[in-house]
C-alpha positions in Angstrom: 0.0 0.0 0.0 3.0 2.5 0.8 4.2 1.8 -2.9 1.2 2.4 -4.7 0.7 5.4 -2.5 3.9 7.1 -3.2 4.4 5.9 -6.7 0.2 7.9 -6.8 2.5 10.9 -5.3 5.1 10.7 -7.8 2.7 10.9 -10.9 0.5 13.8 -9.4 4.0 15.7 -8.5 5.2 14.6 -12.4 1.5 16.3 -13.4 2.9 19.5 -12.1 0.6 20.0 -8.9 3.4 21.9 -7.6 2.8 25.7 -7.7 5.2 28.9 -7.5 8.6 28.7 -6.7 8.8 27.5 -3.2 7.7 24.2 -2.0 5.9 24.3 1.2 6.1 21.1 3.8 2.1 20.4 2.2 3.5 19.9 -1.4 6.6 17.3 0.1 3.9 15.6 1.5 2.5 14.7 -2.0 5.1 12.6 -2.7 6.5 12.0 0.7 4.0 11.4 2.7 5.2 8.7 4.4 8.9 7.3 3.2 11.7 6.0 4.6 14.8 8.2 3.6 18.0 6.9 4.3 17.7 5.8 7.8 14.4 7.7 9.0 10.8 7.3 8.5 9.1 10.6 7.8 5.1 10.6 8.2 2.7 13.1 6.7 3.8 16.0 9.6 7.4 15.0 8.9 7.4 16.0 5.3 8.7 19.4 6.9 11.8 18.3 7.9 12.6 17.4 4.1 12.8 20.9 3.9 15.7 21.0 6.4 17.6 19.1 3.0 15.7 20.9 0.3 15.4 24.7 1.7 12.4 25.2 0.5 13.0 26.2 -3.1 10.9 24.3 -6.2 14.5 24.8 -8.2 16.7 23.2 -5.4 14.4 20.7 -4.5 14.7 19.7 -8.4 18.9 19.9 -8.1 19.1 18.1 -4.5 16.9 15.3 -5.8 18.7 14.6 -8.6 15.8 15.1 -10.8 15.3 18.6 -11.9 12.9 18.5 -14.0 11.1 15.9 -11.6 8.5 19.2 -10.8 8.4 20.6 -14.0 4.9 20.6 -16.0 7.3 21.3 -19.6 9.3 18.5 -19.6 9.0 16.8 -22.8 7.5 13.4 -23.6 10.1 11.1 -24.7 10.5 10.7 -28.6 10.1 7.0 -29.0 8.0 4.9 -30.9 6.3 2.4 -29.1 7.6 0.5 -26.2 11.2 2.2 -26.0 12.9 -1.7 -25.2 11.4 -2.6 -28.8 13.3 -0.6 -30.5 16.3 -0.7 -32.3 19.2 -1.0 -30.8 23.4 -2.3 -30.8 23.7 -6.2 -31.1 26.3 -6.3 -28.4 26.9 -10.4 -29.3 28.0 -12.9 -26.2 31.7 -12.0 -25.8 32.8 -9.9 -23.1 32.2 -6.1 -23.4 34.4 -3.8 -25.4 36.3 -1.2 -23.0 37.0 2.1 -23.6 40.3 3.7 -22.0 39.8 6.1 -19.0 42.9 8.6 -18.8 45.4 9.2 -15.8 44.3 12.4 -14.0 42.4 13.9 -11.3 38.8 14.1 -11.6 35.8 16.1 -9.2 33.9 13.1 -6.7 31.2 13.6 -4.6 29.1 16.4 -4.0 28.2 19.1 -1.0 25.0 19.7 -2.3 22.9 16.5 -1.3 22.7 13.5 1.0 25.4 13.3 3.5 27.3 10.6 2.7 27.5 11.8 -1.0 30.4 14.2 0.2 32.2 16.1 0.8 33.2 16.7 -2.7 37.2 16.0 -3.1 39.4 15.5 -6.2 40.8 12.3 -6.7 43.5 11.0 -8.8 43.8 7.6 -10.9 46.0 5.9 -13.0 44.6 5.1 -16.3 42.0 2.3 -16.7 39.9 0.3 -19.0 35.8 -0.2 -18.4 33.2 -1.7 -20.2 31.4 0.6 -22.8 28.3 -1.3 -21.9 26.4 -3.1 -19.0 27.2 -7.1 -18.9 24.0 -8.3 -20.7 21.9 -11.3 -20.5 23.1 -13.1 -23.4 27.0 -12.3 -22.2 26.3 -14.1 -18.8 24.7 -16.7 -20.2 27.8 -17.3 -22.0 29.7 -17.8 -18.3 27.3 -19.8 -16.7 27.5 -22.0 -19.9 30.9 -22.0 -19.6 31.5 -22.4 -15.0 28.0 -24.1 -14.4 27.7 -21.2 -12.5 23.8 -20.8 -10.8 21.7 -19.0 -12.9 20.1 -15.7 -12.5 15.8 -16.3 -11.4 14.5 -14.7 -13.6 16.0 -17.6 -16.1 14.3 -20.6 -17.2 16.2 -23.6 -18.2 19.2 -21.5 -18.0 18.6 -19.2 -20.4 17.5 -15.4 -20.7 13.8 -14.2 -21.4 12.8 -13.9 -24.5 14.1 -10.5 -27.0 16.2 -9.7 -23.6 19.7 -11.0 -24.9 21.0 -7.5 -24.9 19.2 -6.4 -21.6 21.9 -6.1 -18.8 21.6 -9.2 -16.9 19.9 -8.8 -13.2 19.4 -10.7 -9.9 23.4 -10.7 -10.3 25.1 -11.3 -6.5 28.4 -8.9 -5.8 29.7 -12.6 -5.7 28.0 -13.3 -9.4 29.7 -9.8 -10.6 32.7 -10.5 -9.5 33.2 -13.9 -10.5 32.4 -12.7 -14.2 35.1 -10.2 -14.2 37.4 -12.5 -13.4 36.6 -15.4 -15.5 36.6 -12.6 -18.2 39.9 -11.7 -17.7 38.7 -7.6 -15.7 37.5 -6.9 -12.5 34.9 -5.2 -11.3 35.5 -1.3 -11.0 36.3 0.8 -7.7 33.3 3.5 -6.7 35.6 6.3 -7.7 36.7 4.9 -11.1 32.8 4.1 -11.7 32.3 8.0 -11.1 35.3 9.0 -13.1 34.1 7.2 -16.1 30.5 8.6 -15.7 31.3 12.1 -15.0 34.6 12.7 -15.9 36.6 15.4 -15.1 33.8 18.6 -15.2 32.5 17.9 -12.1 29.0 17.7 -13.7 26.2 15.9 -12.6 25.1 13.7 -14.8 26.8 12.3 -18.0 25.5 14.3 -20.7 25.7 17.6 -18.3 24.2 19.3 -15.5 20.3 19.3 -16.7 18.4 16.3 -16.3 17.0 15.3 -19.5 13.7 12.4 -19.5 15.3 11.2 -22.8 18.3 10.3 -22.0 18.7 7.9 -19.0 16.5 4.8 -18.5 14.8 6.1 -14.9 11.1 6.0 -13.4 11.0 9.2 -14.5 10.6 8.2 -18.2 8.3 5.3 -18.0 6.0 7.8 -15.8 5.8 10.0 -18.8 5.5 7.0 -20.7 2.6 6.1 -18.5 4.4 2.4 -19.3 5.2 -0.2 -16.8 8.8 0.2 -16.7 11.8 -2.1 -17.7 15.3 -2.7 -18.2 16.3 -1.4 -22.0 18.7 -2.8 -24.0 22.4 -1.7 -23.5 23.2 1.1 -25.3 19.2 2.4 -26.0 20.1 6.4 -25.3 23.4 7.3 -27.0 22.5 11.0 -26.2 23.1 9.7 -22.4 26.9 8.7 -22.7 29.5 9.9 -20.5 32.4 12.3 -21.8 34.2 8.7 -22.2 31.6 7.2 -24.4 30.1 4.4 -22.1 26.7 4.0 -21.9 24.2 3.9 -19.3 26.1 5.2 -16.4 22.7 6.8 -15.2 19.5 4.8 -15.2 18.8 1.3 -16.1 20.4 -1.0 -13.3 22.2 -0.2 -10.5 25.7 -1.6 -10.4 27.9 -2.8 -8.0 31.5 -2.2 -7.4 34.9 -2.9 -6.0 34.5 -0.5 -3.0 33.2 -0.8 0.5 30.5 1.5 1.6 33.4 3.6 3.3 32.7 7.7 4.1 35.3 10.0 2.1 37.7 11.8 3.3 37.0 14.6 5.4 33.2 13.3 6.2 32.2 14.7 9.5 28.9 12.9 9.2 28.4 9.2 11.2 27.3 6.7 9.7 26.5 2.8 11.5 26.5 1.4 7.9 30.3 2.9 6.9 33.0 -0.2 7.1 33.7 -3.7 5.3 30.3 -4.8 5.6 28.3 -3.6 2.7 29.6 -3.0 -1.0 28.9 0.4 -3.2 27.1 0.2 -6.1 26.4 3.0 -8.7 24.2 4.6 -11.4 21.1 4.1 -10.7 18.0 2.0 -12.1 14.9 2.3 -14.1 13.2 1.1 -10.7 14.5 3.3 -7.8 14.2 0.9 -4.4 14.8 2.0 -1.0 14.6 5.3 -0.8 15.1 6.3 -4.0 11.4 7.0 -4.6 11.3 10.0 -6.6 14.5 9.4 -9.1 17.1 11.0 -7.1 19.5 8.1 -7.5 20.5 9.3 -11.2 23.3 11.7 -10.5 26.6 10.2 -11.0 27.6 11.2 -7.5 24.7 9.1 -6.2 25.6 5.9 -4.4 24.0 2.8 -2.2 24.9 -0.4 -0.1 23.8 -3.8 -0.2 25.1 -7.1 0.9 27.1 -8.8 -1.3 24.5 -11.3 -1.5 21.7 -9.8 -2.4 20.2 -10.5 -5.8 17.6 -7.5 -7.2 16.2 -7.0 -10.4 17.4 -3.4 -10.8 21.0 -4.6 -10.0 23.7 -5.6 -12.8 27.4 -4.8 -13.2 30.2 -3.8 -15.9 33.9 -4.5 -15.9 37.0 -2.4 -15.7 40.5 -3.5 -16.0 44.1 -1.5 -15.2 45.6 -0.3 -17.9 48.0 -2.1 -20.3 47.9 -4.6 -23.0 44.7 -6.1 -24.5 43.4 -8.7 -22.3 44.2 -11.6 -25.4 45.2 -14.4 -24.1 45.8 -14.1 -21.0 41.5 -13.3 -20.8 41.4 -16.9 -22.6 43.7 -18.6 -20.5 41.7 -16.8 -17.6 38.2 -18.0 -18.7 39.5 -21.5 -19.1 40.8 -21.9 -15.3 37.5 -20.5 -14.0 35.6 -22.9 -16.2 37.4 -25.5 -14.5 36.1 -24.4 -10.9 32.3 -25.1 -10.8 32.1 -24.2 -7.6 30.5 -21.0 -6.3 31.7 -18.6 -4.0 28.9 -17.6 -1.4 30.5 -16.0 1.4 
């Protein structure tokens, strides 16, 4: 009943029942009315103190949340024809992903503008690196568990992918399943702050295309509600207009992915947090379906982070690759894929 309700406030916000330029506790309440956010639950009185975050203002409540246009009656109607996972798009085949190079340098992480363990924003530097252009897809996975006898994902039957979903980033992946891809690939799975690098790179912006949120170009809730569309993963690749400076696709919207990294606070983070430590992994980017407390699309900013369990298993969580720089995988990615085939068994703890 919470879902429906808030997912009722989130398409008579998206409407544009918001008036004037500052948002009153009465108008959080629309969407908010009862949520949990991060590690509080806020009932209809306690949509006030979302104003404590947002200050009030219908412009920073758009910015903070990650949405911007997430109040806005002009927002366009995305230009597709049809169900937008129907359409065309790049036959990405069942080998591992190409990679694009990420350059050595320092690059803007984090923000100060929104949730607490978001920041502070820092500069970091990192050697150069390789990541996937594109999210690990169905048909790519299937591949390894062809290959390891690896479990397969739930949402398979008979060990294979649904249906017209072969270039659908796989879901219901583990941090365990990620990781043992990567590896039998011949990568790894990226840190949080390479993730960001590759999404954002070095402009500080917020998302990868810019600073404006734009309905067209990222696969969030945000888009299948202007649909009016049950929503879905979309093929990899779907909205080139959404790449990042690097080229790589989907590094806002369509499944959440997970990471390297420990949910760890950055340097210089004067805010607590029981969750920090070697407990619960970071994942990135955000999803057509935003869980948790992600109700109102404010986990597509590239600065946006979660934590999960390495076990857990979701259907708006997938993965991509990354690799340190150097020499094309070639055969040391074969010889790599062969001794993981070997070893059937599966890592669970």
């Amino acid at each position: 009943m919470r879902v429906r309700l808030i997912a009722l406030g989130l398409l008579v916000l998206l409407a544009g029942s918001v008036q004037g330029d500052v948002l009153e506790a009465a108008d959080c309440g629309q969407c908010h009315g009862e949520v949990v956010h991060r590690d509080r639950t806020f009932g209809t009185e306690g949509a006030r103190e979302c104003l404590v975050c947002h200050n009030g203002r219908k412009q920073g409540h758009d910015k903070a949340a990650g949405t911007s246009t997430g109040h806005k009656k002009e927002m366009p109607l995305p230009a597709v024809a049809g169900r937008p996972h129907e359409t065309a798009h790049p036959k990405v085949g069942a080998d591992p992903n190409p990679m694009v190079l990420v350059p050595a340098g320092e690059f803007i992480m984090g923000t100060d503008d929104r949730l607490p363990d978001e920041g502070p924003q820092h500069v970091v530097y990192l050697d150069s690196f390789y990541i996937d252009r594109y999210e690990v897809t169905n048909a790519q996975y299937k591949q390894f568990i062809d290959a390891t006898g690896r479990r397969s994902p739930p949402h398979f039957r008979n060990r294979t992918y649904p249906p017209g979903k072969a270039d659908h980033p796989v879901t219901y992946v583990s941090w365990y399943d990620a990781d043992a891809y990567c590896r039998w690939a011949g990568k790894r799975l990226p840190t949080d702050a390479e993730w960001e690098k590759a999404a954002r790179g070095v402009d500080g912006r917020i998302f990868p295309w810019g600073n404006e949120f734009d309905v067209n170009k990222a696969n969030t809730p945000q888009r299948w509600a202007r649909l009016q569309q049950e929503g879905d993963t979309l093929p990899v690749g779907s909205l080139p207009e959404g790449a990042s400076p690097y080229g790589v696709y989907d590094m806002s919207g369509n499944v959440w992915e997970w990471t390297a990294s420990w949910y760890q606070p950055y340097p210089g983070n004067t805010h607590p947090n029981e969750n920090y430590g070697e407990k619960y992994k970071t994942l990135k980017g955000g999803s057509w379906f935003d869980c948790s407390f992600y109700k109102c699309g404010i986990s597509a900013p590239v600065f946006n982070r979660a934590f999960f369990l390495r076990s857990t298993r979701n259907k708006s969580f997938g993965f991509r690759c990354a690799r340190d720089a150097g020499p094309e995988p070639g055969r040391h990615a074969d010889t790599m894929r062969k001794t993981l085939s070997g070893d059937r068994h599966e890592t669970t703890g």
